[in-house]
NULOVEX-207646 format. One line per field, with one value per residue (C-alpha): y, x, z. Coordinates in nm, 2 decimals. Layout:
N
y <- Y / ...
x <- X / ...
z <- Z / ...
END
This chain:
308
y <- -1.11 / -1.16 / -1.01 / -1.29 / -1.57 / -1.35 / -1.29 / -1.67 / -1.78 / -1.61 / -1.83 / -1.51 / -1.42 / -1.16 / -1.09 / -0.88 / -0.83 / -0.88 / -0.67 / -0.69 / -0.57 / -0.35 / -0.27 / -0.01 / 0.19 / -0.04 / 0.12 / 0.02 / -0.31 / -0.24 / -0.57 / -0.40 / -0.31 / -0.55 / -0.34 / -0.32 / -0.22 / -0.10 / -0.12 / 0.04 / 0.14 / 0.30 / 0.38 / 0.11 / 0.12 / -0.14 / -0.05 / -0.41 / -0.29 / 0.01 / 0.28 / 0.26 / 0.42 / 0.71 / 0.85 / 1.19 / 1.12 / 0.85 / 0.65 / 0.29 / 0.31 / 0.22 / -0.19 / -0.47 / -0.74 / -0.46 / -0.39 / -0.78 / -0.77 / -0.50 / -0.63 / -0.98 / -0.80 / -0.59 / -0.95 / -1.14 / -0.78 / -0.77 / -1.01 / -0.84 / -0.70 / -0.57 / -0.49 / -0.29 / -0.08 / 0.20 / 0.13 / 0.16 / -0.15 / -0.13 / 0.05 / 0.29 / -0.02 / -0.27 / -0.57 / -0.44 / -0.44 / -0.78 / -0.93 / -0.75 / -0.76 / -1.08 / -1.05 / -0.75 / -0.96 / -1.26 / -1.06 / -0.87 / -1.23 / -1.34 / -1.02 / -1.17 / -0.86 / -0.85 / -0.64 / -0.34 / -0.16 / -0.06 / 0.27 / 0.36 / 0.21 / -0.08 / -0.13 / -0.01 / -0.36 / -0.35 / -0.57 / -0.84 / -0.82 / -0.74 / -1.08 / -1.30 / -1.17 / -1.19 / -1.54 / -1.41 / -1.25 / -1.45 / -1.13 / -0.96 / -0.63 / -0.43 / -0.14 / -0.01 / 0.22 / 0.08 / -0.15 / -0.42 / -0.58 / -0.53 / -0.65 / -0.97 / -0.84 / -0.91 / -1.06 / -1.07 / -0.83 / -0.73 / -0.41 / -0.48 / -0.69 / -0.79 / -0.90 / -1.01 / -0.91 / -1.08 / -0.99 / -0.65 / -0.62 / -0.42 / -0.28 / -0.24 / -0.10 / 0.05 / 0.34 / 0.44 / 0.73 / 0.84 / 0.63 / 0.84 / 1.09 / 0.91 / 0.57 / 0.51 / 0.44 / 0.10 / 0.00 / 0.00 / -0.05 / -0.03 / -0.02 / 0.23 / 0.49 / 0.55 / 0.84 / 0.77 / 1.00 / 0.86 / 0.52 / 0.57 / 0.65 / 0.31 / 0.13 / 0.32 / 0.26 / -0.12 / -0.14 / 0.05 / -0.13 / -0.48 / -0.59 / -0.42 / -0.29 / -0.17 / 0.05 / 0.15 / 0.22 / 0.32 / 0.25 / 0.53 / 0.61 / 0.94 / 1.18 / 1.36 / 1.71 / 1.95 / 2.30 / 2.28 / 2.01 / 1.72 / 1.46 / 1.39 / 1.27 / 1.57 / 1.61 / 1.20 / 1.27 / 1.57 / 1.44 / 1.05 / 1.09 / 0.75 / 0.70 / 0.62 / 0.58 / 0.70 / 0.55 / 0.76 / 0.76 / 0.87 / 1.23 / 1.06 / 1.23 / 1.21 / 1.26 / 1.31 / 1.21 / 1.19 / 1.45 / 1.49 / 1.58 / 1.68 / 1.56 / 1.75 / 1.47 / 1.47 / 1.12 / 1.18 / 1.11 / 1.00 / 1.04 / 0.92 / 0.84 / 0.79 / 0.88 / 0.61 / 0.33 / 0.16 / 0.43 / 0.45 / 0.20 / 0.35 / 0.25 / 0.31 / 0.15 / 0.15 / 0.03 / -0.10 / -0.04 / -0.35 / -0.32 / -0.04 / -0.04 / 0.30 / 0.30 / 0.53 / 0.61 / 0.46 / 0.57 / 0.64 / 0.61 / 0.64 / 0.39 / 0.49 / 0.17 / 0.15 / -0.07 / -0.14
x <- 0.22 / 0.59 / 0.84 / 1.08 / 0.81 / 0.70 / 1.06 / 1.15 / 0.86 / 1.08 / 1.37 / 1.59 / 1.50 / 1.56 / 1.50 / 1.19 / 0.97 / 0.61 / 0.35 / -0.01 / -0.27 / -0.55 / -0.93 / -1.03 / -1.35 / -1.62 / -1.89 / -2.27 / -2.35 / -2.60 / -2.74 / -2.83 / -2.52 / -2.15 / -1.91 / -1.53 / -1.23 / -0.92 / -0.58 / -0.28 / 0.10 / 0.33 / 0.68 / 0.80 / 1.19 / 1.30 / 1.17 / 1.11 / 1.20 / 1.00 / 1.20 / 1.44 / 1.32 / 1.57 / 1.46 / 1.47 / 1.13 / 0.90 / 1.03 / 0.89 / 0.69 / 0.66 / 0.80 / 0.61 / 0.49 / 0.30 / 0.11 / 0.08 / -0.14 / -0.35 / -0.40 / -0.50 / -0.72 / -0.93 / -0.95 / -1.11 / -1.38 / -1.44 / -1.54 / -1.42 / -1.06 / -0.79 / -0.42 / -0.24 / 0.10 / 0.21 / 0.58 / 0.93 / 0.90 / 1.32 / 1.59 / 1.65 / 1.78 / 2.01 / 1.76 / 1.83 / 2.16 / 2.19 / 1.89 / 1.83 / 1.47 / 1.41 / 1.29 / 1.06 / 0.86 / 0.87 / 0.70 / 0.46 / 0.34 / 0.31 / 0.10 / -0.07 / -0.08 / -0.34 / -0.11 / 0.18 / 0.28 / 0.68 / 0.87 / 1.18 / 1.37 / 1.26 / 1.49 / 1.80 / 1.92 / 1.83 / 1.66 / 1.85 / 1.75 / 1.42 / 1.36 / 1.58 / 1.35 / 0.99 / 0.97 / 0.97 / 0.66 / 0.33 / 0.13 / 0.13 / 0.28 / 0.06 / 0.20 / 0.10 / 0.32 / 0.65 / 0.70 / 0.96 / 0.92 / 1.31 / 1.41 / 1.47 / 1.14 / 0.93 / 0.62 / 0.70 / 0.44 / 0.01 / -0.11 / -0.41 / -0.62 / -0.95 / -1.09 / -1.44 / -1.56 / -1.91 / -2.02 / -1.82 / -1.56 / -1.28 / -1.01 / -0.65 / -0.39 / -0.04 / 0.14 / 0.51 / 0.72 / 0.98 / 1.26 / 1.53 / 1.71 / 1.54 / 1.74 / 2.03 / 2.02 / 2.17 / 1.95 / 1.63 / 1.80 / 1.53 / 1.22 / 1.01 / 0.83 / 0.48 / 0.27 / 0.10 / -0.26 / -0.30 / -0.23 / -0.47 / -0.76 / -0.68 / -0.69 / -1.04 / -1.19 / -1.06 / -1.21 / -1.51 / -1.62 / -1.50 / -1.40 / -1.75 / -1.59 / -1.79 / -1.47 / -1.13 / -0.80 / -0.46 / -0.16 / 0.06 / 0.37 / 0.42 / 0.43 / 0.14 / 0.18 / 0.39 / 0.47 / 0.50 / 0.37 / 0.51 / 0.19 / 0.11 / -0.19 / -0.38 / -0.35 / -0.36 / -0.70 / -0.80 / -0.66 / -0.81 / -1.16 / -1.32 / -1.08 / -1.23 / -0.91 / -0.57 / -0.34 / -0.06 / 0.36 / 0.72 / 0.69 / 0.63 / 0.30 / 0.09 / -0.22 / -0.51 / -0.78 / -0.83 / -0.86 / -1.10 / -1.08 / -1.41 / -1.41 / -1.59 / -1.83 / -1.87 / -1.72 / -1.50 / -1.17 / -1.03 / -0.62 / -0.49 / -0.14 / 0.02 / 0.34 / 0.62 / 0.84 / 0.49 / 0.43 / 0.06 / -0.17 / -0.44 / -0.80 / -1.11 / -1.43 / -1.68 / -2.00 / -2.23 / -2.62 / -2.83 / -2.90 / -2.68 / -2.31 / -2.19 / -2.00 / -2.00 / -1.75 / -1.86 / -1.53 / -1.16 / -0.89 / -0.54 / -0.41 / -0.08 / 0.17 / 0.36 / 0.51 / 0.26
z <- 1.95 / 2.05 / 1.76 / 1.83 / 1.77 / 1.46 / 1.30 / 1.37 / 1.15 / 0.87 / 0.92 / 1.00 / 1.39 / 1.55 / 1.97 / 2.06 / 2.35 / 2.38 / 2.22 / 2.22 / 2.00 / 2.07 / 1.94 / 1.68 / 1.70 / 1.50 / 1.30 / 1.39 / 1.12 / 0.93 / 0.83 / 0.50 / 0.38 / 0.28 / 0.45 / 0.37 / 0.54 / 0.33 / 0.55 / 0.41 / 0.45 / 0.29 / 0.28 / 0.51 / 0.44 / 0.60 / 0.94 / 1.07 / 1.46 / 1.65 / 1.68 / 2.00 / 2.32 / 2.30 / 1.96 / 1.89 / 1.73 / 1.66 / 1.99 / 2.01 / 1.70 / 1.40 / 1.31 / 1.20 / 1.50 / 1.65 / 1.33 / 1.28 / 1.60 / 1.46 / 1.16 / 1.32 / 1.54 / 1.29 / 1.06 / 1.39 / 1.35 / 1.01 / 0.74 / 0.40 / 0.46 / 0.19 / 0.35 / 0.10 / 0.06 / -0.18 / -0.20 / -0.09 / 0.15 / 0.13 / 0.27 / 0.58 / 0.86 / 0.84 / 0.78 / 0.45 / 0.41 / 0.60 / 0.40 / 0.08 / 0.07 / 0.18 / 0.53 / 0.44 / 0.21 / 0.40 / 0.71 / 0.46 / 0.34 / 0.68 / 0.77 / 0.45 / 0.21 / -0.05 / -0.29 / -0.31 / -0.60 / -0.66 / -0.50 / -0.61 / -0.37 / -0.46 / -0.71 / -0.48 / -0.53 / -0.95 / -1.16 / -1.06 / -0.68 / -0.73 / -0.95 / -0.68 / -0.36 / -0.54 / -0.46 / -0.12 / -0.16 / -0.19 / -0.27 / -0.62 / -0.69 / -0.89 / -1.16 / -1.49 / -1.59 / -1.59 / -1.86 / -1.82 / -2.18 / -2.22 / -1.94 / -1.70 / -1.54 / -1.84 / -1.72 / -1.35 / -1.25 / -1.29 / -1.36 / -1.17 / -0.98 / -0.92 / -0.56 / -0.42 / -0.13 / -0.06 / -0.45 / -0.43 / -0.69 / -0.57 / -0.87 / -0.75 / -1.00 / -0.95 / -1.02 / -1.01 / -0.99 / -1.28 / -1.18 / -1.41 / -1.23 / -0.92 / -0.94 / -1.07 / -1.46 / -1.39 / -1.14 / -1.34 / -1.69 / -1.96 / -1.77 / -1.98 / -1.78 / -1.90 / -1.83 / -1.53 / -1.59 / -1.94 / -1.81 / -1.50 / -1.74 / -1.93 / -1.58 / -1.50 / -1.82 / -1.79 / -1.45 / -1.45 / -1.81 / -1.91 / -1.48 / -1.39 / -1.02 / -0.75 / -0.64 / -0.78 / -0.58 / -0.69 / -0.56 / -0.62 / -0.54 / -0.73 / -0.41 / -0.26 / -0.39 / -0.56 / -0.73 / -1.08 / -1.33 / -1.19 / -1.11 / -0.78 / -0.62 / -0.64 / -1.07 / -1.07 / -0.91 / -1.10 / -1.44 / -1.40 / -1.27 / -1.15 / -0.89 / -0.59 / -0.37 / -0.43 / -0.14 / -0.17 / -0.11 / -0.14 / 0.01 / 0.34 / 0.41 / 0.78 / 0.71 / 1.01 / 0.74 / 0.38 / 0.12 / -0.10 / -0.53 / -0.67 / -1.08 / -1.32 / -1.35 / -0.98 / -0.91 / -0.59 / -0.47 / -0.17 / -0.14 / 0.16 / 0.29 / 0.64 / 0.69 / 0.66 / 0.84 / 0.96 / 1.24 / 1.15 / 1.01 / 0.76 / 0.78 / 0.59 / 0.61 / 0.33 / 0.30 / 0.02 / 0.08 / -0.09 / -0.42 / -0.45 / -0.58 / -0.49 / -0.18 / 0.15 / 0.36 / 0.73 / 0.85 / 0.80 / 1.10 / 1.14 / 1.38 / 1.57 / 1.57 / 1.86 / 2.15 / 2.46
END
């Protein structure tokens, strides 16, 4: 795919050379099962470019027309697909401070994301920028513990969806960091921070009983792990059993594979997340045997992003 043919369709442009997209490893069909693929980013800040040839690190990855053609190519292999992000999709490159937001979402909606949830530097431009670049984005963002009933927000955004796969019902809800002492206190105003393991439960126990899904991921964007009580994935997981997938952000984690939390009921949890500015494009496959609605891993990938 050619960047400059794919940042034009935005309106904005920008010049680019051509990429060109390449296969992933495919997991034997079993004729059987419904499978599902789960793509995900996170962390993106602003990095619509690779990173130049002469970087220190990271050099020619990461950017967004080279993980367009991946994405195109793993929807042309597989039937059921969900492309989804964890958060802070602004900031770090000058498409930010040239565009506030707007090109970002405009190429997400192109790549045709199925959802994101909110970082906290997604609110670098407040309230008020937030609400003038949603239109920009044709795909919901998803979070349930930040409530925006006092602000201009109010109403703007889900705390979960509900998708179907081929009969399988696939539970997406969104979690945020604590934005105070994160952000600044005007640039999130009276958003309300609510506690995000309580507020989990209520999204498992709303999914897993009255939506009647087949599998349940979170969005987070609390941070992978840390000393001390602060949540992360790891308690998120431990404290909210039922989980099936936490897709995890901020701390800018590279993970090889995911890790697993074992619940006291025995329910397991996948947390995965895969470093930041688009340089690797998570995957997970999971199949549904016939007659059966509990899910297997067939396989889990981490694709590197980078120029041909």
């Amino acid at each position: 795919m050619d960047r400059r043919e794919f940042l034009k369709h935005t309106g904005l442009g920008a010049a680019g050379i051509a990429l060109l997209g390449t296969s992933l490893p495919a997991v034997a069909a079993d004729a059987k099962a419904t499978r599902l693929t789960i793509l995900h980013t996170n962390d993106m800040h602003s990095r619509i470019e690779p990173f130049p040839d002469n970087a220190a690190q990271w050099a020619g990855m990461g950017g967004m027309a080279r993980r367009a053609s991946l994405i195109e190519q793993i929807r042309k292999e597989e039937l059921n697909v969900l492309l989804l992000d964890s958060g802070d999709i602004w900031q770090g490159t000058p498409y930010f401070n040239f565009f506030m937001g707007e090109l970002e979402y405009k190429l997400m909606s192109q790549m045709k994301y199925d959802a994101s949830t909110l970082g906290n530097h997604d609110f670098d431009n407040g309230l008020e920028g937030l609400q003038k670049q949603l239109p920009n984005a044709s795909f919901p963002f998803l979070i349930a513990n930040y409530d925006f009933s006092d602000t201009n927000m109010a109403g703007k955004f889900q705390p979960y969806k509900v998708f179907d796969k081929q009969g399988i019902r696939v539970g997406v809800f969104g979690l945020g960091i604590e934005l105070a002492g994160l952000v600044a206190d005007k640039n999130f105003g009276a958003t309300k921070y609510l506690d995000p393991i309580a507020t989990a439960n209520a999204m498992v126990a709303k999914l897993r009983g009255p939506e009647k899904c087949d599998l349940v991921i979170c969005l987070s964007h609390l941070g992978y792990k840390y000393q001390g009580p602060k949540v992360d994935d790891f308690k998120l997981a431990a404290g909210a059993p039922g989980i099936d997938l936490i897709l995890g952000g901020h701390t800018h984690t590279f993970l090889e594979k995911p890790d697993a939390v074992d619940g006291p009921n025995g329910h397991r949890t996948l947390i995965n997340q895969v470093g930041w500015s688009g340089i690797n494009l998570g995957r997970l496959d999971y199949s549904f045997a016939r007659g059966s609605r509990r899910p297997a891993v067939a396989m889990t990938s981490v694709v590197p992003v980078r120029e041909a």
